[in-house]
C-alpha positions as CSV (number, residue, x, y, z in Angstrom):
1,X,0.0,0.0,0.0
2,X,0.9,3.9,-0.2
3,X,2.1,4.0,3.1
4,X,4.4,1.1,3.1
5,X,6.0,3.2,-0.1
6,X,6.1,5.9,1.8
7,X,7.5,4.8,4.6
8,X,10.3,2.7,2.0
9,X,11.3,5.7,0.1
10,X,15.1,6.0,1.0
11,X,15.2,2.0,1.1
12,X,13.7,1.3,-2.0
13,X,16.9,0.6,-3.9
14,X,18.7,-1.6,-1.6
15,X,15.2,-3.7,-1.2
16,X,15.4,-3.6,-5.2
17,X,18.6,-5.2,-5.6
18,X,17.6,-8.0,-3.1
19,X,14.6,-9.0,-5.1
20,X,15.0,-11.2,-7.9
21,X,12.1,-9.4,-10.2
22,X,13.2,-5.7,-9.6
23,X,17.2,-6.7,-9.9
24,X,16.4,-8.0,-13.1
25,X,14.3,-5.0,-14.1
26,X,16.9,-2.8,-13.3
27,X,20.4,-4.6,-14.4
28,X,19.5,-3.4,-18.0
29,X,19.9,0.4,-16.8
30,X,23.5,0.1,-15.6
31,X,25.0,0.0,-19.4
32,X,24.3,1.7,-22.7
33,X,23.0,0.1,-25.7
34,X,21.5,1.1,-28.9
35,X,19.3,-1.9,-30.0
36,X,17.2,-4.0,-28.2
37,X,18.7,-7.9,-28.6
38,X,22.4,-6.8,-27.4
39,X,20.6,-5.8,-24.4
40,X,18.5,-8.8,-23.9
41,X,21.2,-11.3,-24.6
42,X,23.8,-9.7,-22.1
43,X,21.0,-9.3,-18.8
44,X,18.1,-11.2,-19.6
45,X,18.9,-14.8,-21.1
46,X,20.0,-16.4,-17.8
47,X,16.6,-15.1,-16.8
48,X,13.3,-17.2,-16.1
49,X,9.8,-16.6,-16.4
50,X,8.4,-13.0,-14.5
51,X,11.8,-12.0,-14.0
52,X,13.0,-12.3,-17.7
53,X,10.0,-10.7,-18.9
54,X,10.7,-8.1,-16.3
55,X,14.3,-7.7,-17.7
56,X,13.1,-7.4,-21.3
57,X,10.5,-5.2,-20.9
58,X,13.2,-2.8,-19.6
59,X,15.3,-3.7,-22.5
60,X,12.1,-2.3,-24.6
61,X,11.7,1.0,-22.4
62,X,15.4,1.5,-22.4
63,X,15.7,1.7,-26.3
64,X,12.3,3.5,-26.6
65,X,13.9,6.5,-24.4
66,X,17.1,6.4,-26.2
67,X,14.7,6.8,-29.8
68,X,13.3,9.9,-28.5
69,X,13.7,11.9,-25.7
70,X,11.7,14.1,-23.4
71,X,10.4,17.5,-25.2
72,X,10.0,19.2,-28.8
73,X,12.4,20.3,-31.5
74,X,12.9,24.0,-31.8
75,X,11.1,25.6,-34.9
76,X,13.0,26.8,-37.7
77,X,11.9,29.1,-40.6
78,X,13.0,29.0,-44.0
79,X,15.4,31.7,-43.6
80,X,17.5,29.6,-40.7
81,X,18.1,26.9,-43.2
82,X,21.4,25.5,-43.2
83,X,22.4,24.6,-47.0
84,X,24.8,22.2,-46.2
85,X,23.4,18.9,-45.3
86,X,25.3,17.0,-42.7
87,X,23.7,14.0,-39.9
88,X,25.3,14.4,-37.0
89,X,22.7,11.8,-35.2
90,X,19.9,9.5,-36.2
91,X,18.4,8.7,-32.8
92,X,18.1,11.4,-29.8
93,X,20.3,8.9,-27.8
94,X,23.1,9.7,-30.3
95,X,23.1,13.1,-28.3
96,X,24.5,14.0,-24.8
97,X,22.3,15.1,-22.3
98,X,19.3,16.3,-22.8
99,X,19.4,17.1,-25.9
100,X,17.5,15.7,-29.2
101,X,17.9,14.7,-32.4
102,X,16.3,17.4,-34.5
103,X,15.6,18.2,-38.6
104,X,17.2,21.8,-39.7
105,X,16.7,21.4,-43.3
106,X,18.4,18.6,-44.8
107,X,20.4,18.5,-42.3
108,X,19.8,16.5,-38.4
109,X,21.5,18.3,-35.8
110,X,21.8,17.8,-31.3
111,X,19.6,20.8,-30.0
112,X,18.2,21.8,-26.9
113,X,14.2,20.9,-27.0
114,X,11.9,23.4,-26.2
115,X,10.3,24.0,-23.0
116,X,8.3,20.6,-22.0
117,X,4.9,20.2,-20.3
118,X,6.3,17.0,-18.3
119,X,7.0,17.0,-14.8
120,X,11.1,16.9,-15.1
121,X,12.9,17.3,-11.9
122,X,15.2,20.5,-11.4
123,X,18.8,19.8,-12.4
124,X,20.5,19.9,-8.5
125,X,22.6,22.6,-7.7
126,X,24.9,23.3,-5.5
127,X,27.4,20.2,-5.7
128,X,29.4,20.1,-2.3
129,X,32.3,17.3,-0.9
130,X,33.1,16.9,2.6
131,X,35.3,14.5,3.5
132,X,34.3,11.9,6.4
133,X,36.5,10.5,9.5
134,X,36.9,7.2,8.4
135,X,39.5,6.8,5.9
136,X,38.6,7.2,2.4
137,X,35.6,8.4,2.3
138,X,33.2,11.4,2.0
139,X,29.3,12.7,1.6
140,X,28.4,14.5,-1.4
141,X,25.3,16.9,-1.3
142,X,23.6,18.8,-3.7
143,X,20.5,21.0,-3.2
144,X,17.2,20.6,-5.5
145,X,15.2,24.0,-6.5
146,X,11.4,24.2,-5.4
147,X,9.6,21.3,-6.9
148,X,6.2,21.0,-7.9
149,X,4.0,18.7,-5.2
150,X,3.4,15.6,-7.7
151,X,7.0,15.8,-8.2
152,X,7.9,15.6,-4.3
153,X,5.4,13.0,-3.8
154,X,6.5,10.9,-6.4
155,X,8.1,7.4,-5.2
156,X,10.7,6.6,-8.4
157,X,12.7,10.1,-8.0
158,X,16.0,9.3,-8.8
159,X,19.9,10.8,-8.2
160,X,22.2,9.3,-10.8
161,X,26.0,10.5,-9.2
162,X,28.5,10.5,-11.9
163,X,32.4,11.0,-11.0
164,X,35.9,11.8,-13.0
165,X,39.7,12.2,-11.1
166,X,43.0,12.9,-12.3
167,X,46.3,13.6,-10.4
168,X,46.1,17.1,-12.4
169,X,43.1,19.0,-13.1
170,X,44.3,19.3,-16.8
171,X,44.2,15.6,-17.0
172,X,40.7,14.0,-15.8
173,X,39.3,11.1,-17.1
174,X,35.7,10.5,-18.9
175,X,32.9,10.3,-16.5
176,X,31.5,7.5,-15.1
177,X,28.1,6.6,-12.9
178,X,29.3,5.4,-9.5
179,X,25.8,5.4,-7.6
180,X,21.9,5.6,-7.8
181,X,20.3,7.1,-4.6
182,X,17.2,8.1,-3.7
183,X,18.1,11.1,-0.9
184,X,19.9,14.5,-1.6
185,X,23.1,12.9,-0.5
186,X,25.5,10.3,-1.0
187,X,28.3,8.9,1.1
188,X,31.0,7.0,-0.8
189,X,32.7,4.2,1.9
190,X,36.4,3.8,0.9
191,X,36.1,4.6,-2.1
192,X,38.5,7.1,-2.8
193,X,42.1,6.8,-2.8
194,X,44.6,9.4,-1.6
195,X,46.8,11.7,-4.1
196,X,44.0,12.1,-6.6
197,X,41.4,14.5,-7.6
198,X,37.9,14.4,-7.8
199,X,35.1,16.1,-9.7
200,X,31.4,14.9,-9.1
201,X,28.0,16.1,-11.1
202,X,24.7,14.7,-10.5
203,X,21.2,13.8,-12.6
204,X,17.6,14.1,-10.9
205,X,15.4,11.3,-12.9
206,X,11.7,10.8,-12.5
207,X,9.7,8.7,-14.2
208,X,9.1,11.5,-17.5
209,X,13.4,11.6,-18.1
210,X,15.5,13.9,-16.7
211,X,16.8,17.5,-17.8
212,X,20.7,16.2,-17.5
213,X,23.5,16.5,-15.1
214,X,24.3,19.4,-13.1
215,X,27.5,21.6,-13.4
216,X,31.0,19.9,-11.6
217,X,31.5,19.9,-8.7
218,X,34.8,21.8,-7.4
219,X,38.3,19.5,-7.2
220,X,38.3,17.1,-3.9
221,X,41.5,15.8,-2.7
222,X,41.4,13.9,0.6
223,X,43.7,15.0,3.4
224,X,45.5,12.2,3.3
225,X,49.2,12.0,1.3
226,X,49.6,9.1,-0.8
227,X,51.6,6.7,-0.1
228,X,54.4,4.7,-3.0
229,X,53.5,2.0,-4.1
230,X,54.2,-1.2,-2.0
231,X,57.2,-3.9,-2.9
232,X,55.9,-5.9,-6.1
233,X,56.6,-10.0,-5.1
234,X,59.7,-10.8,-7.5
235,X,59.9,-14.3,-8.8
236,X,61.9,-16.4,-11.8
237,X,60.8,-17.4,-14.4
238,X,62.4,-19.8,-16.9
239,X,66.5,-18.9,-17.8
240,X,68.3,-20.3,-21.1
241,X,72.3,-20.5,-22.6
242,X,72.9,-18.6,-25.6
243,X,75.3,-19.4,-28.2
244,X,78.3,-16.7,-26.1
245,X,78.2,-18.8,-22.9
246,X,76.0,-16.7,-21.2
247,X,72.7,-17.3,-19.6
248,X,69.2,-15.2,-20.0
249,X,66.3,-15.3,-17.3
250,X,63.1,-14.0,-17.0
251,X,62.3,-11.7,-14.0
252,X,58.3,-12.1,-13.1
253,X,56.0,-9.3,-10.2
254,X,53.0,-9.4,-9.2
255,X,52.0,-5.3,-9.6
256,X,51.9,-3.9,-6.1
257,X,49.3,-1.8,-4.0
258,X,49.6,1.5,-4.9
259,X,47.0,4.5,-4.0
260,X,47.9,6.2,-7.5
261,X,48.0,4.1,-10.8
262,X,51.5,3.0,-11.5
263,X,53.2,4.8,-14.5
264,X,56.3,2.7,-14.6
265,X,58.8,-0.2,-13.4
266,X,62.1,0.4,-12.9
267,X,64.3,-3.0,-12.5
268,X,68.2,-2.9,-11.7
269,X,70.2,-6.1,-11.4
270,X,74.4,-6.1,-10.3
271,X,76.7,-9.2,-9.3
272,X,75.9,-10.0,-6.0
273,X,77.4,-13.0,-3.5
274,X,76.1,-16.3,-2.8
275,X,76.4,-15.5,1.5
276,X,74.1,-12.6,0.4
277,X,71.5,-14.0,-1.8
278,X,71.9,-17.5,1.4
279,X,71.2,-14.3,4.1
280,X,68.0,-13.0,2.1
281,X,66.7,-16.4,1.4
282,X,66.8,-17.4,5.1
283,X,65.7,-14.0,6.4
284,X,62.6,-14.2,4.0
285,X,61.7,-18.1,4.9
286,X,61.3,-17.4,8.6
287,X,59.4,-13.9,7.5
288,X,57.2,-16.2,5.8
289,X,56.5,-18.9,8.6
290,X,56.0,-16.7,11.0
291,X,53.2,-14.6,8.5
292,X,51.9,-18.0,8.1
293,X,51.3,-19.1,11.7
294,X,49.9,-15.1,12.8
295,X,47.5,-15.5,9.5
296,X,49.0,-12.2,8.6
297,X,48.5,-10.7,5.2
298,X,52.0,-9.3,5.0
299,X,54.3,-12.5,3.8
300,X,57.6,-11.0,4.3
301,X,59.2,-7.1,5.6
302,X,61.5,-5.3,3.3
303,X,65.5,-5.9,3.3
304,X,68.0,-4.2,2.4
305,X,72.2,-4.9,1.8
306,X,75.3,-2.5,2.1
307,X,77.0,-1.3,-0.9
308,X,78.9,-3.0,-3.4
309,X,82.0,-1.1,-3.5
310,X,84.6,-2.9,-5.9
311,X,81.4,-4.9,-8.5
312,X,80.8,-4.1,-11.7
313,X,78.7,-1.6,-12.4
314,X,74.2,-1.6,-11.8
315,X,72.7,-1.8,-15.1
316,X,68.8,-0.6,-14.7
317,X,65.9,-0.3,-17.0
318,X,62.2,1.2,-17.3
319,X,59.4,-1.5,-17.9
320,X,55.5,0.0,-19.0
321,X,53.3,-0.2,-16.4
322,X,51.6,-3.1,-18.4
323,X,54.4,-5.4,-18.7
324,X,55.0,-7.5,-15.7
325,X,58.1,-9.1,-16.6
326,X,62.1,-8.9,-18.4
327,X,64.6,-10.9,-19.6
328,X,67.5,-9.7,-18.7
329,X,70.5,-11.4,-21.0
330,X,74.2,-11.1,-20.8
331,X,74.5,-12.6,-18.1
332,X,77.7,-14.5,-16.3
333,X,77.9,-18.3,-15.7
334,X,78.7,-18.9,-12.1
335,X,77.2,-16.4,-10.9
336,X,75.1,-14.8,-8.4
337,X,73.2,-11.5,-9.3
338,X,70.9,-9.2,-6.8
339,X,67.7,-7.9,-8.6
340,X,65.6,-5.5,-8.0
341,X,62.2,-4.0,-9.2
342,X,60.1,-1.3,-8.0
343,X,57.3,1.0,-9.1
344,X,57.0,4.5,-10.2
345,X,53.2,6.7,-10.0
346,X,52.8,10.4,-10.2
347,X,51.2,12.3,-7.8
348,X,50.5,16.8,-7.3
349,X,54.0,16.6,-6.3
350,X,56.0,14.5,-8.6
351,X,57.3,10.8,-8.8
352,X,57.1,9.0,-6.2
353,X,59.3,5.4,-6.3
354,X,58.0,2.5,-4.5
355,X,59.9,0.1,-2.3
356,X,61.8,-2.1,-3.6
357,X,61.2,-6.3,-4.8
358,X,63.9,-8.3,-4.2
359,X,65.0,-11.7,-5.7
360,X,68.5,-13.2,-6.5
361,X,69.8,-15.1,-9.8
362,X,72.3,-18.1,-9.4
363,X,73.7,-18.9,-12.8
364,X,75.1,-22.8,-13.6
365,X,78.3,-23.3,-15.0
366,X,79.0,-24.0,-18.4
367,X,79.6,-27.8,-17.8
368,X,75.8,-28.6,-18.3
369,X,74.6,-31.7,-19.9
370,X,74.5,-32.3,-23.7
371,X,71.3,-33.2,-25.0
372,X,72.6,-36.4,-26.2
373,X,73.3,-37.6,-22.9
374,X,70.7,-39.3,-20.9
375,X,68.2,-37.3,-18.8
376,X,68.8,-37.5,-14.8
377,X,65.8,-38.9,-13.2
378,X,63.9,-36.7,-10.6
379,X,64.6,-36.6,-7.0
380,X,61.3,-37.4,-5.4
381,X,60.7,-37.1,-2.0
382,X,57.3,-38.7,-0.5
383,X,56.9,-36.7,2.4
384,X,54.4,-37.2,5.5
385,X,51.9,-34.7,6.3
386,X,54.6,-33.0,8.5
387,X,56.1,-31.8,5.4
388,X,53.4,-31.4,2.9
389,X,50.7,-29.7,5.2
390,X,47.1,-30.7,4.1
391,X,44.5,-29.0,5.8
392,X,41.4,-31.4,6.8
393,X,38.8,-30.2,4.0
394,X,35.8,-27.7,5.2
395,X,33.2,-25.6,3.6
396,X,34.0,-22.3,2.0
397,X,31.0,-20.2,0.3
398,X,29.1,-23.4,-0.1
399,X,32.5,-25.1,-2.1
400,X,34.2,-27.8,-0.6
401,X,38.4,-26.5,0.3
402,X,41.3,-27.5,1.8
403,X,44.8,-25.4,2.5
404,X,47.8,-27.0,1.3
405,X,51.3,-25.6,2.6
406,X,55.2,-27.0,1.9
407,X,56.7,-24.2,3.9
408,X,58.5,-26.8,5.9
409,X,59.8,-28.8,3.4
410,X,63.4,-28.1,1.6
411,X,62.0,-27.4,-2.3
412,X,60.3,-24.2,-0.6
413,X,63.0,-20.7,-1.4
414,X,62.0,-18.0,-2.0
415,X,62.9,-17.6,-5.7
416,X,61.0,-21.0,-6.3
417,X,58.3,-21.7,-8.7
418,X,56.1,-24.9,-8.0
419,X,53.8,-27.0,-9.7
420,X,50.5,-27.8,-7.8
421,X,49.1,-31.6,-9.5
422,X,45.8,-32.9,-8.2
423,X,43.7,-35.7,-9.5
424,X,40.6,-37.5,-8.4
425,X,41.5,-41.1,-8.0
426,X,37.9,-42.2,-6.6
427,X,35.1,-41.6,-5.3
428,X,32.2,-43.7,-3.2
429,X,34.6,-46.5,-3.8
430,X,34.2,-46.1,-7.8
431,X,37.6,-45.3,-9.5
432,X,37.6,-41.8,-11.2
433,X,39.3,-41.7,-14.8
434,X,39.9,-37.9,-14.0
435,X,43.4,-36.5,-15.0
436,X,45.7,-34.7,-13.8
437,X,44.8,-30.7,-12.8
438,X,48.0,-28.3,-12.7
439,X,48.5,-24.9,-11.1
440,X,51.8,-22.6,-11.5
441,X,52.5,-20.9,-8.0
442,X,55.1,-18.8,-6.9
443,X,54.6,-19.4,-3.0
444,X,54.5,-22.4,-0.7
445,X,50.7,-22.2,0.2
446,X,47.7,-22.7,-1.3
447,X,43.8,-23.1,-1.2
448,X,42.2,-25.8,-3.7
449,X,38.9,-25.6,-4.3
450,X,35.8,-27.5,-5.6
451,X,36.3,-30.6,-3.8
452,X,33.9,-33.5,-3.5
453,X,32.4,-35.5,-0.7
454,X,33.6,-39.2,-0.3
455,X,36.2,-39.0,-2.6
456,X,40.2,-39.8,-2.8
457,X,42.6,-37.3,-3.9
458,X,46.3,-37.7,-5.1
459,X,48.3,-34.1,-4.5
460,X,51.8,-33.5,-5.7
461,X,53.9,-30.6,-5.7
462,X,57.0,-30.2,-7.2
463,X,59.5,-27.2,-8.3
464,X,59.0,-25.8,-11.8
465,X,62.4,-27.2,-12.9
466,X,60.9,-31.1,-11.7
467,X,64.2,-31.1,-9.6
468,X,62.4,-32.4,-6.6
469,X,58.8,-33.2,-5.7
470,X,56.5,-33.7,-2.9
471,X,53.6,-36.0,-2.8
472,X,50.9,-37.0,-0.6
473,X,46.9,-38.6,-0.8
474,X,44.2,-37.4,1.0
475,X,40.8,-38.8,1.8
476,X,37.6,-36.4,2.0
């Protein structure tokens, strides 16, 4: 009834998007499209019964507004037409805003409609940011001119908030819709990152259209300096001998956290000592346990080494921000080299260089087996449960998962890579004919997923290289 509504308003769009019929109503609105099926295959096929019909019929409205908006052409005498003929839209959707689509001779052209009879909503005014205690947040407000009482007592009014940043002014991005609220306010809950600026204009919409978004609001920054980016985690990745006698290896990260979008990578490697590269491994390892057993996020703190007074000289170079990885070539056999790879963003007050990723290269000597000679068998180790850690399975967001972990086991360094196998050998006493599954991982822990009742698993883990490997079964 009316006074359930009523008493709804300002919940009305969170109750939406927990109900099946009105989500699927409304999913449509959250994307632009020019025909009908594109928007019908994308948010209404997985659909059923009132609900799809819900989600096409919205489809159907959406591309009925976007063929003709709210309001009437401006009239033009035959004096005002323009001899050159030129289609700058079809449709009034082709336009931004509020304006149409309109005829000027031979020609179509966006204008601003004439005055319209409908009961649009003021464009709000007033655009104001103030940030809020907790971190990364803040309210935006606007204020809405005197309205008209069937359009206060309407139930559908909507706020469409649209926002753009930059680290300059001079540089914003395009806009883009970040929220649909009901009430003359919106609070945004860690949802703004430190070092950039933001600009924020919003759209009253009733049920007749709307008469477009209102001016920008005025630069927000939050208080808060940003902070460089955070160490990327450095691995290796697979090394080969060239023709000279010297080896090449691939240098793999993970891109960091980083409040501002990272412009560059710079990565610097120099001959390094074996004691060193021994001293970073070991430091890292007991970093890493002891992360493990406090079920910290942070996996291991930041080291650093003196100087290298004496050693050839640090060779560096700048990776795009959309490469993760190098191969750096030219490099010695018998040899130990430090690498190291950090991040570079801009921010108001320049470049700021993130810490630094560490990970060390031990090159073979040159008295490597020919490929005639006969292929060493792999070491395998079976190792107990005290080694290869498997969890006893449990229910995760309704998917059966277990934690395996080989921190304690010698194939786990820091620079490894390891190969994750698991296969299904039976289950309710029937054998599987499942093969085997294989994950690449760079870190001695993991969570496997979609497990199944009653059923026997085989696990293996072994380093990249197949120099060693773990192995151990498992019964759910």
């Amino acid at each position: 009834n009316s006074e359930v509504l009523r008493s709804m308003k300002h919940q009305i769009v969170a109750v939406c998007s927990e109900d099946q019929h009105c989500a699927a109503c409304t999913k449509p609105c959250s994307e632009s499209f020019s025909d009908i099926s594109s928007c019908t295959l994308k948010f209404c096929s997985k659909n059923e019964g009132e609900a799809k019909q819900s989600c096409e019929e919205s489809c159907r409205f959406l591309h009925k507004i976007y063929e003709e908006k709210p309001g009437q052409c401006p009239a033009f005498d035959e004096i005002s037409t323009v001899y050159e003929c030129t289609a700058a839209c079809h449709l009034d959707g082709d336009c931004g805003e509020t304006s149409k689509c309109c005829s000027v001779g031979c020609s179509r052209k966006c204008l601003q409609p004439e005055t319209t009879t409908l009961n649009l909503l003021p464009v709000p005014t007033g655009i104001s940011v103030t940030e809020r205690k907790r971190k990364r947040s803040a309210m935006i407000r606007w204020n809405m001119k005197k309205m008209k009482s069937v359009q206060s007592r309407s139930l559908s009014n909507l706020y469409v908030i649209q926002w753009r940043w930059g680290i300059h002014e001079e540089s914003m991005g395009s806009w883009q819709t970040i929220l649909i609220k009901n009430k003359p306010f919106a609070i945004l809950k860690h949802l703004l990152s430190p070092g950039r600026l933001y600009q924020f204009k919003v759209a009253a919409v009733s049920i007749d259209g709307s008469l477009g978004f209102s001016a920008p609001s005025e630069p927000f920054k939050l208080s808060k300096e940003p902070r460089a980016p955070n160490a990327p985690a450095v691995i290796l990745g697979p090394s080969r001998l060239s023709m000279y006698n010297l080896w090449s290896q691939t240098v793999q990260w993970t891109p960091p956290a980083s409040d501002l979008p990272i412009k560059n990578y710079e990565i610097s490697w120099e001959e390094s000592t074996l004691e060193e590269a021994n001293s970073f491994e070991g430091r890292t390892m007991a970093a890493l346990k002891r992360s493990l057993e406090d079920d910290d996020e942070s996996i291991v703190d930041s080291f650093s080494f003196g100087g290298f007074g004496g050693r050839k000289l640090k060779k560096s170079t700048i990776v795009p921000s959309h490469h993760n990885s190098y191969f750096i070539e030219e490099l010695q056999p018998n040899s130990v080299y430090m690498v190291e790879v950090h991040a570079t963003v801009d921010s108001s007050e320049g470049e700021l260089h993130g810490e630094k990723g560490l990970v060390f290269i031990s090159t073979s000597s040159l008295s490597v087996p020919d490929s005639t000679q006969e292929t060493p068998q792999i070491k395998e180790r079976t190792e107990s449960t005290g080694s290869l850690q498997v969890q006893t399975p449990y229910m995760e967001k309704n998917k059966l998962v277990t934690s395996v972990k080989w921190i304690d086991t010698n194939i786990c360094t820091r620079r490894g890579s390891y190969v994750l196998r698991l296969k299904k050998e039976s289950c309710g006493g029937a054998k599987s004919d499942s093969q085997w599954e294989e994950r690449l991982l760079s870190s001695c822990s993991t969570i496997v997923d979609g497990l199944e009742h009653d059923c026997n698993y085989s696990i293996q883990v072994h380093t990249q290289d197949e120099r060693a490997k773990l192995k151990f079964k498992q019964y759910n």
